[in-house]
PDB file of N, H, CA, C and O in Angstrom:
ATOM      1  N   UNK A   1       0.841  -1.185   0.000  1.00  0.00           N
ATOM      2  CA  UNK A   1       0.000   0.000   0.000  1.00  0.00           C
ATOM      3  C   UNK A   1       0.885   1.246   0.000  1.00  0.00           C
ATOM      4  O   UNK A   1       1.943   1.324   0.623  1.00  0.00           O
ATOM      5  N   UNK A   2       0.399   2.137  -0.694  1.00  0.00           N
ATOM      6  H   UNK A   2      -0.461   2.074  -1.201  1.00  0.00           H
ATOM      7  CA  UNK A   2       1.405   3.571  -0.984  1.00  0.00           C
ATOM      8  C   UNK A   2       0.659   4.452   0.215  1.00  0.00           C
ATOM      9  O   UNK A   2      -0.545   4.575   0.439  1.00  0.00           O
ATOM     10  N   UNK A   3       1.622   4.929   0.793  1.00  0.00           N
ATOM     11  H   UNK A   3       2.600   4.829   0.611  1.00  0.00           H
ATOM     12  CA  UNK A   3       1.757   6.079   1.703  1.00  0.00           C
ATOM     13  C   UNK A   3       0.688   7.463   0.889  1.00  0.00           C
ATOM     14  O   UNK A   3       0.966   7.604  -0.302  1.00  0.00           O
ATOM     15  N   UNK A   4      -0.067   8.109   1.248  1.00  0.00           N
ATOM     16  H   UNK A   4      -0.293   7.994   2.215  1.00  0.00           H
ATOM     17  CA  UNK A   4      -0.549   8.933   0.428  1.00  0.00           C
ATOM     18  C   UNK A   4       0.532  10.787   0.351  1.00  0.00           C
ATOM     19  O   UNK A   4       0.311  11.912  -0.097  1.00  0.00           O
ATOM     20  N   UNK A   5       1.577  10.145   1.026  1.00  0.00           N
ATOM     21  H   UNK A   5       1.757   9.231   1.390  1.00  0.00           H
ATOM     22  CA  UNK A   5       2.488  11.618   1.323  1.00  0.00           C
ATOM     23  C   UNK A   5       3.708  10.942   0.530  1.00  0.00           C
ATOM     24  O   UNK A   5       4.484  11.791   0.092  1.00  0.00           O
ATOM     25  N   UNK A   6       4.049   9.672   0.253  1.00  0.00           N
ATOM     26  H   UNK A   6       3.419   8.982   0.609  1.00  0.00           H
ATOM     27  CA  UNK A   6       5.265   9.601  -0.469  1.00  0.00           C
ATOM     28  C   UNK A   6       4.676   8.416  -1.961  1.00  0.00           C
ATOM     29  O   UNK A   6       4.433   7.216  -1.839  1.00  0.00           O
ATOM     30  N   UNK A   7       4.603   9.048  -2.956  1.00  0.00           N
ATOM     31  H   UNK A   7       4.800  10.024  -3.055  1.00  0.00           H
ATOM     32  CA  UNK A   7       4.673   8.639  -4.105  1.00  0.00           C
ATOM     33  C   UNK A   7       5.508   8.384  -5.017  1.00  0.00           C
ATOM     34  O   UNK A   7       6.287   9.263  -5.387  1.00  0.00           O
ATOM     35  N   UNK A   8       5.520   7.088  -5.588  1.00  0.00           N
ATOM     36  H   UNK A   8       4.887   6.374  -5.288  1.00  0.00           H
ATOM     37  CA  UNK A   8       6.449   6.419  -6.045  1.00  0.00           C
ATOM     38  C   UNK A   8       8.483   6.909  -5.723  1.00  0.00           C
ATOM     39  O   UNK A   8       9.563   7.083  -6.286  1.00  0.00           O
ATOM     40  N   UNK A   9       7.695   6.908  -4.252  1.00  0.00           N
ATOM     41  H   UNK A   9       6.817   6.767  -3.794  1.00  0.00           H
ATOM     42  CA  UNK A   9       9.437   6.863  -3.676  1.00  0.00           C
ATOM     43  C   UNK A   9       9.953   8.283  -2.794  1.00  0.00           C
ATOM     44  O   UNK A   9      10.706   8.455  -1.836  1.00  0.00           O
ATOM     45  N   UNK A  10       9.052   9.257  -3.736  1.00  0.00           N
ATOM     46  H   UNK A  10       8.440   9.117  -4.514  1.00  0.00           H
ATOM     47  CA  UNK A  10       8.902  10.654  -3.380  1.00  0.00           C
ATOM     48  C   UNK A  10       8.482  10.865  -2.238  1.00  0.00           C
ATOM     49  O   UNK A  10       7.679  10.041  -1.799  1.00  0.00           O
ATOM     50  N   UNK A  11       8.850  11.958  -1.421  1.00  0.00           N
ATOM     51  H   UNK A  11       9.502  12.627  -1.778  1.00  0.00           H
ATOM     52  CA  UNK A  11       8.400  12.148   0.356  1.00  0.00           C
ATOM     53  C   UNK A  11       7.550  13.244  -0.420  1.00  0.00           C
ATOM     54  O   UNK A  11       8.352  14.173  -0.518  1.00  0.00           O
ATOM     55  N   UNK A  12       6.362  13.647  -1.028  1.00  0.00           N
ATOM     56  H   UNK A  12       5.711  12.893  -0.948  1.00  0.00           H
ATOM     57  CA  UNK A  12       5.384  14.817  -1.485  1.00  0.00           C
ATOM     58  C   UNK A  12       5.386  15.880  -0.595  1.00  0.00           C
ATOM     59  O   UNK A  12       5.241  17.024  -1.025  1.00  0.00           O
ATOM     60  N   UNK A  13       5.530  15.656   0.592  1.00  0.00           N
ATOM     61  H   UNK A  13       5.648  14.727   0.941  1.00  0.00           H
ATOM     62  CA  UNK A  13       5.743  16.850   1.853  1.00  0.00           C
ATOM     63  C   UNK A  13       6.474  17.657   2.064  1.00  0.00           C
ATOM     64  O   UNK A  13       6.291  18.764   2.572  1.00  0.00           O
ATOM     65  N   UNK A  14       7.795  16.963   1.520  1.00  0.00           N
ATOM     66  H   UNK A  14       7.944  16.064   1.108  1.00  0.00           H
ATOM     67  CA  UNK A  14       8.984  18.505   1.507  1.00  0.00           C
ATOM     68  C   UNK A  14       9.123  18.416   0.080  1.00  0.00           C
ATOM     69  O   UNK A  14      10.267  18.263  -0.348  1.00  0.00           O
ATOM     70  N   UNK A  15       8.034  18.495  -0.852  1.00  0.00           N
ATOM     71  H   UNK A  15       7.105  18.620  -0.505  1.00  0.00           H
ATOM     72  CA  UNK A  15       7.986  19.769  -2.131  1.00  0.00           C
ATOM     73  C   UNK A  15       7.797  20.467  -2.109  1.00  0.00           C
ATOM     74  O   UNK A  15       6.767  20.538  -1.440  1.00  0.00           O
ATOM     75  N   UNK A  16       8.091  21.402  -2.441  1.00  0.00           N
ATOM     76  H   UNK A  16       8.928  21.344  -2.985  1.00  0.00           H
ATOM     77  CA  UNK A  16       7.359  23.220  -2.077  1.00  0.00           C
ATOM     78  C   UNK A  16       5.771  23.439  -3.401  1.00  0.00           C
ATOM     79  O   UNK A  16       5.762  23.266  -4.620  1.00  0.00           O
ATOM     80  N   UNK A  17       4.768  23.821  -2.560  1.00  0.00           N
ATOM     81  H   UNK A  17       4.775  23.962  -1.570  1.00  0.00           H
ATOM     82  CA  UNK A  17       3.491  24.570  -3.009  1.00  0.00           C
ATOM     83  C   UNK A  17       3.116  25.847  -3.571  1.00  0.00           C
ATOM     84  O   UNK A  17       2.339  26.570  -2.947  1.00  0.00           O
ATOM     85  N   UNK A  18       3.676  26.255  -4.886  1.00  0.00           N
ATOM     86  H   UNK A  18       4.307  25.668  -5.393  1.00  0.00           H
ATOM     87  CA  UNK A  18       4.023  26.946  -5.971  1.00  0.00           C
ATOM     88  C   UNK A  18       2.594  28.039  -6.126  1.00  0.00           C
ATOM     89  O   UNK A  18       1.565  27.530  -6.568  1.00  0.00           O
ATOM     90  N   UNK A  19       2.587  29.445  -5.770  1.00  0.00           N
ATOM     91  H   UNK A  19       3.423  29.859  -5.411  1.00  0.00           H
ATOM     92  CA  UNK A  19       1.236  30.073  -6.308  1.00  0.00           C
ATOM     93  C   UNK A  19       1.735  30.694  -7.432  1.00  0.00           C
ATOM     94  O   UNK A  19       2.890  30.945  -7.777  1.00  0.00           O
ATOM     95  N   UNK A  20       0.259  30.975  -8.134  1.00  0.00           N
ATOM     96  H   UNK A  20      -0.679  30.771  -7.854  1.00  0.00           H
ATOM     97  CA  UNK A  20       0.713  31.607  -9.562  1.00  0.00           C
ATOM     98  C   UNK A  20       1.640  32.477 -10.009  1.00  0.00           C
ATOM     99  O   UNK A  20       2.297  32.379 -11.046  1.00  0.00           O
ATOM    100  N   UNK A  21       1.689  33.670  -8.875  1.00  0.00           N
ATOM    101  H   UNK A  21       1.156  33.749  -8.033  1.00  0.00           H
ATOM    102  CA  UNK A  21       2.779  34.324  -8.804  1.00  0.00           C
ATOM    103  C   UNK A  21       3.989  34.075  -8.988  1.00  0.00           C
ATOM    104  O   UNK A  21       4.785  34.570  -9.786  1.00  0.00           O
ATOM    105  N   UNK A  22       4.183  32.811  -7.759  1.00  0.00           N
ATOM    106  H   UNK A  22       3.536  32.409  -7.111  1.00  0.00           H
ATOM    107  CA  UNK A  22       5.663  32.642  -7.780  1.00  0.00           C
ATOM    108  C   UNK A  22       6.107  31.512  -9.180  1.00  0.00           C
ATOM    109  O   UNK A  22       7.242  31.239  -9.572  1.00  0.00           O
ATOM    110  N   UNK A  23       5.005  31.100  -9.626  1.00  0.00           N
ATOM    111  H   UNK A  23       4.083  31.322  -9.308  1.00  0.00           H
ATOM    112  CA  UNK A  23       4.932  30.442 -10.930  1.00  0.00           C
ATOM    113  C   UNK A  23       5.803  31.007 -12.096  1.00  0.00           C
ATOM    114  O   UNK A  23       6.738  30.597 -12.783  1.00  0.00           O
ATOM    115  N   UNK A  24       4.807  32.511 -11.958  1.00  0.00           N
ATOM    116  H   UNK A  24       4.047  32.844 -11.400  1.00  0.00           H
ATOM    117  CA  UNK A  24       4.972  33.850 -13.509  1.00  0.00           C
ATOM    118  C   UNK A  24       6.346  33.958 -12.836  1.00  0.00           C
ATOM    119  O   UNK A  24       7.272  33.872 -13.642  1.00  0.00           O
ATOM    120  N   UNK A  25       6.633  34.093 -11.811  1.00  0.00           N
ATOM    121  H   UNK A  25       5.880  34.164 -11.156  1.00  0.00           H
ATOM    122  CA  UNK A  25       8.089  35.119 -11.629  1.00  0.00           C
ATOM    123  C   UNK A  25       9.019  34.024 -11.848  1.00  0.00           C
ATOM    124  O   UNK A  25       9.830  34.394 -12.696  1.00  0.00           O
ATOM    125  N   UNK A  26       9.327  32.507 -11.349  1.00  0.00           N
ATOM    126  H   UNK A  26       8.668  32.207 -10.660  1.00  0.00           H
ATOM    127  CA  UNK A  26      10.030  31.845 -11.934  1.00  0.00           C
ATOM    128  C   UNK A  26      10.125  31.920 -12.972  1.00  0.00           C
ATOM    129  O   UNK A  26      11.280  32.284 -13.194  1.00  0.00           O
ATOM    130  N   UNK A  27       9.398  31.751 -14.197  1.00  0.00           N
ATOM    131  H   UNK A  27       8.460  31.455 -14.017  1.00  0.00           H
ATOM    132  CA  UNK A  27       9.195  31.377 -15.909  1.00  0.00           C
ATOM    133  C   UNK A  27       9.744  32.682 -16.316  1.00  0.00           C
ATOM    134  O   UNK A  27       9.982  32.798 -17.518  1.00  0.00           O
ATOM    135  N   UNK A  28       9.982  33.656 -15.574  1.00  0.00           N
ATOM    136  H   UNK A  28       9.788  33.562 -14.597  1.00  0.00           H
ATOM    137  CA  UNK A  28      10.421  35.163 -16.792  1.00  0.00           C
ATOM    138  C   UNK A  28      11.588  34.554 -16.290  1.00  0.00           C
ATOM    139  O   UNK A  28      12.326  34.057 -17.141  1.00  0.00           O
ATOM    140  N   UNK A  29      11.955  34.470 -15.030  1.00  0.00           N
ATOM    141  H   UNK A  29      11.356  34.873 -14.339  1.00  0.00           H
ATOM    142  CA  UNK A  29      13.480  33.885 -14.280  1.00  0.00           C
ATOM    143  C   UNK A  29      14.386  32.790 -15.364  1.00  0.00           C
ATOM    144  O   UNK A  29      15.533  32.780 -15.809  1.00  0.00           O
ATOM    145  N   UNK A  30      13.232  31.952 -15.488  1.00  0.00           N
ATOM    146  H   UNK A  30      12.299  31.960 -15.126  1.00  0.00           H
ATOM    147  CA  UNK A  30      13.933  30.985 -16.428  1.00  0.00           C
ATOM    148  C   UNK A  30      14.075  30.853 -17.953  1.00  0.00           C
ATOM    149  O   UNK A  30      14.639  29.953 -18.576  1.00  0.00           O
ATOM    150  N   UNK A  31      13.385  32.044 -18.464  1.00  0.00           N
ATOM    151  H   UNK A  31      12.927  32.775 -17.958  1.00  0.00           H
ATOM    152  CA  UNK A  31      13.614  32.590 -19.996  1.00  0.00           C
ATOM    153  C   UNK A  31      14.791  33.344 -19.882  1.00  0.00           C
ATOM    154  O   UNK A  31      15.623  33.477 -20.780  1.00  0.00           O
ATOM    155  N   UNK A  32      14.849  33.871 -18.678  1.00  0.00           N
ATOM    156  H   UNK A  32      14.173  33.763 -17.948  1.00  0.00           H
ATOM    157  CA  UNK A  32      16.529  34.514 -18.810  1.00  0.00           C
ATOM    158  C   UNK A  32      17.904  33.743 -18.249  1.00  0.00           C
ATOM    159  O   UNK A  32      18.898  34.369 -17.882  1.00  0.00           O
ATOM    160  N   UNK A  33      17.779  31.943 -18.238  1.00  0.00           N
ATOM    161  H   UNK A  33      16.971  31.434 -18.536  1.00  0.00           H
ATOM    162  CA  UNK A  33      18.832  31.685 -18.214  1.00  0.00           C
ATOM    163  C   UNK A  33      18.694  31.232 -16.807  1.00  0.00           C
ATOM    164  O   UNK A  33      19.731  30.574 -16.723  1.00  0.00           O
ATOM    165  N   UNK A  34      18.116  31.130 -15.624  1.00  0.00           N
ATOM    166  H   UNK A  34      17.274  31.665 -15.693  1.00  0.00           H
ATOM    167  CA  UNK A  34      18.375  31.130 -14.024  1.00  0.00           C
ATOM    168  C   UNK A  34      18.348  29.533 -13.929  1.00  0.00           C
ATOM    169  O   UNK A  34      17.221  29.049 -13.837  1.00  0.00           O
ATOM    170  N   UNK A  35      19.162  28.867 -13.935  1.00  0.00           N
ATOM    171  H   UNK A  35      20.078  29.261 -14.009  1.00  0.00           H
ATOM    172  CA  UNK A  35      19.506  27.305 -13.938  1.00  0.00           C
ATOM    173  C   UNK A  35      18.062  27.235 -12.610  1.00  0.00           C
ATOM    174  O   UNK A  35      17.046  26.546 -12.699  1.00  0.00           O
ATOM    175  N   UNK A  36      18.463  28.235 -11.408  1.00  0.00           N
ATOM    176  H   UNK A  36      19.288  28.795 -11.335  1.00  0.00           H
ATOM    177  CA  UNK A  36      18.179  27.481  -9.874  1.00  0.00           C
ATOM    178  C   UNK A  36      16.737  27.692  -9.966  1.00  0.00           C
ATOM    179  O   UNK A  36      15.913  26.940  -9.446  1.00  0.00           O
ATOM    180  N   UNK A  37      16.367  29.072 -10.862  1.00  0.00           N
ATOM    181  H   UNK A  37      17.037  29.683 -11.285  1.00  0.00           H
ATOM    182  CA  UNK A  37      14.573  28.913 -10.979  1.00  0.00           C
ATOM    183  C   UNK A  37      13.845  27.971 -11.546  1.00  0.00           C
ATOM    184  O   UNK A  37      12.650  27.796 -11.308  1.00  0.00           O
ATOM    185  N   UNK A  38      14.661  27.181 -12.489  1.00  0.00           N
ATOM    186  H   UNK A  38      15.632  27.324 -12.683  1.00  0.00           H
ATOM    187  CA  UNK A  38      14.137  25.660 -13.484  1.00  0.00           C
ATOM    188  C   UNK A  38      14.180  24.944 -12.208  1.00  0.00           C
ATOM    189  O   UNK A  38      13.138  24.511 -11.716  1.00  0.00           O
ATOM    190  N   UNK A  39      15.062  24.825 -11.766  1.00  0.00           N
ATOM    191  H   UNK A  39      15.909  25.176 -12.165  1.00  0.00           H
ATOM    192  CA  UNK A  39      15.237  23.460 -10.581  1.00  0.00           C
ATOM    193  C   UNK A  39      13.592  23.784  -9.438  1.00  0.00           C
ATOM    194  O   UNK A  39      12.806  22.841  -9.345  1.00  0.00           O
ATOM    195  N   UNK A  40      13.326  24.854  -8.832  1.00  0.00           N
ATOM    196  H   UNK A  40      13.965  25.621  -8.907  1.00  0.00           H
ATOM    197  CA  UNK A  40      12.584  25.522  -7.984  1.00  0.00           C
ATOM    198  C   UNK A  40      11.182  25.148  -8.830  1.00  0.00           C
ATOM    199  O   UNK A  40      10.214  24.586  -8.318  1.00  0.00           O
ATOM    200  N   UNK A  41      11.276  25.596 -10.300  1.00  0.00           N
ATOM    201  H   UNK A  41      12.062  26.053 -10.717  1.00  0.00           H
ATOM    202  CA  UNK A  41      10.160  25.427 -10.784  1.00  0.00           C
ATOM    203  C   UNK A  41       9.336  23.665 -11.041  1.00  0.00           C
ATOM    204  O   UNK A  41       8.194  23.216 -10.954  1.00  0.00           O
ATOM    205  N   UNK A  42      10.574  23.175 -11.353  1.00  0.00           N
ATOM    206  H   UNK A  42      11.503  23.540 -11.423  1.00  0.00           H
ATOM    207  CA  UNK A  42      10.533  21.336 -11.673  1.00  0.00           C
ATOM    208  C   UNK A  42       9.788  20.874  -9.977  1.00  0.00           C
ATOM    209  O   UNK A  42       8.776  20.209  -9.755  1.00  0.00           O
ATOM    210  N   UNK A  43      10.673  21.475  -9.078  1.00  0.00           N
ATOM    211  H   UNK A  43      11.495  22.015  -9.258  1.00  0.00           H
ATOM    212  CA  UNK A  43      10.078  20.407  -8.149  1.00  0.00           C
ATOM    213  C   UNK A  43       8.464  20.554  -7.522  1.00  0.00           C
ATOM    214  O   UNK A  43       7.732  19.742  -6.956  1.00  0.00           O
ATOM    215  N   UNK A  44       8.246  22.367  -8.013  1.00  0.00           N
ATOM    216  H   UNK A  44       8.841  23.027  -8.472  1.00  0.00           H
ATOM    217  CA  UNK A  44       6.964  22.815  -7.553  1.00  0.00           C
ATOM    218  C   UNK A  44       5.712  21.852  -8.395  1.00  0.00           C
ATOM    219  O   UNK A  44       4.648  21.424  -7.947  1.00  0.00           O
ATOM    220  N   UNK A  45       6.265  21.728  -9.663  1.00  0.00           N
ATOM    221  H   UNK A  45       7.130  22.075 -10.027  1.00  0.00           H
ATOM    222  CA  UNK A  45       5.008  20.591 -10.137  1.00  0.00           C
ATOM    223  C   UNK A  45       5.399  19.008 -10.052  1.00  0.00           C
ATOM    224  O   UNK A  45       4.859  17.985 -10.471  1.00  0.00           O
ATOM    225  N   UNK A  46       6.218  19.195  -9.545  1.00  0.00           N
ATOM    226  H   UNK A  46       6.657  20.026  -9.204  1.00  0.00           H
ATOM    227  CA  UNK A  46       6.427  17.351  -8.775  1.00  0.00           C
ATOM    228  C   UNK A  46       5.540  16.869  -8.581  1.00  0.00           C
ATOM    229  O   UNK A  46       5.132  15.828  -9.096  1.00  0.00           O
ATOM    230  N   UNK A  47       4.732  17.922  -7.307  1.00  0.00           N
ATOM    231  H   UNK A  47       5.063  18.768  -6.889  1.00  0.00           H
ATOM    232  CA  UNK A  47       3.465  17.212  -6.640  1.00  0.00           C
ATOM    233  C   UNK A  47       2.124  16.904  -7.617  1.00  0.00           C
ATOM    234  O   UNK A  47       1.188  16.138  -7.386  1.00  0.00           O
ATOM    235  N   UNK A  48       2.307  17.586  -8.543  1.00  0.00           N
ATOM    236  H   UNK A  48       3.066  18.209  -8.731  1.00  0.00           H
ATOM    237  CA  UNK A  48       0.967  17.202  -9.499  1.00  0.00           C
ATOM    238  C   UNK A  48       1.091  16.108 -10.451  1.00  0.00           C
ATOM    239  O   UNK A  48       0.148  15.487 -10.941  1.00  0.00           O
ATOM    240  N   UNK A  49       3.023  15.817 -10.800  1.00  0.00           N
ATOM    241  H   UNK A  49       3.790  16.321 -10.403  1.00  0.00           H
ATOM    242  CA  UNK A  49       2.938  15.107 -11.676  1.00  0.00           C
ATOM    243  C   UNK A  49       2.804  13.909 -11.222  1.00  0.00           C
ATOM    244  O   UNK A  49       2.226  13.160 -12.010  1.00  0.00           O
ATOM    245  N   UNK A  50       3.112  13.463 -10.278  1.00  0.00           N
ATOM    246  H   UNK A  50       3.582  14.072  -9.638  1.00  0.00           H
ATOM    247  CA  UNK A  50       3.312  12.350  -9.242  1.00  0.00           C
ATOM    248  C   UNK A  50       1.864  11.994  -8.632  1.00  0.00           C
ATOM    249  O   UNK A  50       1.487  10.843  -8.412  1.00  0.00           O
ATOM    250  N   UNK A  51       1.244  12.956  -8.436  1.00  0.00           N
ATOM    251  H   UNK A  51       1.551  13.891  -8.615  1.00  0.00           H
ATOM    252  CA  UNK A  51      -0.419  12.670  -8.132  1.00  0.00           C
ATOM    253  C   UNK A  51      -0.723  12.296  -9.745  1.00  0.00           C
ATOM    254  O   UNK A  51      -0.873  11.076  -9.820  1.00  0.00           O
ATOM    255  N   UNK A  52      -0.792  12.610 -10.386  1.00  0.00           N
ATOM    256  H   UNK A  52      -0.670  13.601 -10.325  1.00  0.00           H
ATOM    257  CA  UNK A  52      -1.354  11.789 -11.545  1.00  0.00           C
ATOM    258  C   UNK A  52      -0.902  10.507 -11.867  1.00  0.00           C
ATOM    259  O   UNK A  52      -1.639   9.578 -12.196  1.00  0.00           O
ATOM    260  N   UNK A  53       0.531  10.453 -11.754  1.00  0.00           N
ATOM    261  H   UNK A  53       1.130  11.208 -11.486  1.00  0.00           H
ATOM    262  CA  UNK A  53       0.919   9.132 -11.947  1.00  0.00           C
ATOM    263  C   UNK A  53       0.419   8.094 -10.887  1.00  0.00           C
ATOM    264  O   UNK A  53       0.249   6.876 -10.831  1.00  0.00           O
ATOM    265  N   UNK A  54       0.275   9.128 -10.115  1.00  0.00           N
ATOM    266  H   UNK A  54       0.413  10.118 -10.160  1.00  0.00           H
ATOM    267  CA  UNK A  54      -0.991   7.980  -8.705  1.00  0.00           C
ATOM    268  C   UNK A  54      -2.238   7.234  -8.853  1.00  0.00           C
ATOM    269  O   UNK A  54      -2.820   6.206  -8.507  1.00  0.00           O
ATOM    270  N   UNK A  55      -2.365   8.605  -9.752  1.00  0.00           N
ATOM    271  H   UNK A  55      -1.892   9.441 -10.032  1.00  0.00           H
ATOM    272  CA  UNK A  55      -4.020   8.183  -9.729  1.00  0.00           C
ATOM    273  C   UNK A  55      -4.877   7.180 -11.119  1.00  0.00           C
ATOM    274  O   UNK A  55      -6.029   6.749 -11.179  1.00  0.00           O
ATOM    275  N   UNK A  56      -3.471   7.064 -12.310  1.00  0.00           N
ATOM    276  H   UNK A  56      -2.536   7.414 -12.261  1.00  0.00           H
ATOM    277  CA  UNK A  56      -4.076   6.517 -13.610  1.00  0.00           C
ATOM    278  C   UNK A  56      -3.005   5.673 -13.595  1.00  0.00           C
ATOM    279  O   UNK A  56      -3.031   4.772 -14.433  1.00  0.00           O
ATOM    280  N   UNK A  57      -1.610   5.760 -12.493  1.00  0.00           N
ATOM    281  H   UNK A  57      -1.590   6.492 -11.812  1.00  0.00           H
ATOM    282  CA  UNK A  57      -1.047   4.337 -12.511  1.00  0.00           C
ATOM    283  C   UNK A  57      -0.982   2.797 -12.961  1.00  0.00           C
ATOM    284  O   UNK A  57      -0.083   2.129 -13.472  1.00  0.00           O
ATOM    285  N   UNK A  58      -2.616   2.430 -12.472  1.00  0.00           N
ATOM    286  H   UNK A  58      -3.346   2.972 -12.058  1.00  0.00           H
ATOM    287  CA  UNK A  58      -2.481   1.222 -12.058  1.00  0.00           C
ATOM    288  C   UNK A  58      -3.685   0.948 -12.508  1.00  0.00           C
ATOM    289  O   UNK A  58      -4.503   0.161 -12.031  1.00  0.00           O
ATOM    290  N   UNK A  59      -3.814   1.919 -13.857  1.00  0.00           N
ATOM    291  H   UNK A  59      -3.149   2.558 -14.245  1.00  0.00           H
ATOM    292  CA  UNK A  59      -5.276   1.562 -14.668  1.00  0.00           C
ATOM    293  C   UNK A  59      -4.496   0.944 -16.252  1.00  0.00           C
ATOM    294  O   UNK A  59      -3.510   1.461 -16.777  1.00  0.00           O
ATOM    295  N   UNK A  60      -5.217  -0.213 -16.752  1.00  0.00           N
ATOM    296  H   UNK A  60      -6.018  -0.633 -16.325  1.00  0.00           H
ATOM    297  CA  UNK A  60      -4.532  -1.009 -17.732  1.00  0.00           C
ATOM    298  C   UNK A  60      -5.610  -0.542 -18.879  1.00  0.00           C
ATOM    299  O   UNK A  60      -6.803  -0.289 -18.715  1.00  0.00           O
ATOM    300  N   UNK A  61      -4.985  -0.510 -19.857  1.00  0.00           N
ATOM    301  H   UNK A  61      -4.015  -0.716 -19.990  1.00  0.00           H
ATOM    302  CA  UNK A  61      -5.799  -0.113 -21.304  1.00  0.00           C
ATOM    303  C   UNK A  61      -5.849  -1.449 -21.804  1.00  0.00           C
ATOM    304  O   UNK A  61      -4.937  -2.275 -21.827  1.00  0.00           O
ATOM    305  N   UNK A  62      -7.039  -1.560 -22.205  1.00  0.00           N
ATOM    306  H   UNK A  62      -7.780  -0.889 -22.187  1.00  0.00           H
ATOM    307  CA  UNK A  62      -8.125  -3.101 -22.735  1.00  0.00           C
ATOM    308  C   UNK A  62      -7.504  -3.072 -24.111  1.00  0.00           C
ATOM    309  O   UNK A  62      -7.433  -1.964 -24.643  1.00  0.00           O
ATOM    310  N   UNK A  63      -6.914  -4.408 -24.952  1.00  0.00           N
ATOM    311  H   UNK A  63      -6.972  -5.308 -24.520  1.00  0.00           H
ATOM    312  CA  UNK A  63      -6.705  -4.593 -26.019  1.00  0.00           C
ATOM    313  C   UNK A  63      -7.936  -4.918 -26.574  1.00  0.00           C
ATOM    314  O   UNK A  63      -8.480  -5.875 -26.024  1.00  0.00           O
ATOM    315  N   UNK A  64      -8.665  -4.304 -27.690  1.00  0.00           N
ATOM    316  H   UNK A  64      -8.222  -3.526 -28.137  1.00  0.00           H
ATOM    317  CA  UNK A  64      -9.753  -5.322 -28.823  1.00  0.00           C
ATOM    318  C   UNK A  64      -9.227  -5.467 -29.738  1.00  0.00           C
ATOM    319  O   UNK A  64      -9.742  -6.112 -30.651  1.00  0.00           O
TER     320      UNK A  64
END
């Protein structure tokens, strides 16, 4: 059974929770080159990408 705070291996709890703001201000950050705002920005949607891979995981597509 998966932990609902650590997904596929991931501790989801110490990701950081990204508002739009700090979204827009990373992405101008990272059109100009800021290696550490890509890194800041990658892990802020961790948590969503990892909840999806949660949630359609372990659903199998039917051959006809």
């Amino acid at each position: 059974m998966i932990n609902k705070v650590e997904i596929c291996g991931v501790n989801t709890a110490k990701l950081p929770v990204l508002s739009n703001e700090e979204k827009n201000e990373l992405l101008k950050k990272i059109k100009n080159g800021d290696k550490e705002a890509r890194e800041i920005f990658i892990k802020g949607n961790l948590r969503l990408v990892l909840s999806v891979v949660q949630r359609f995981g372990g659903r199998r597509r039917k051959c006809r």
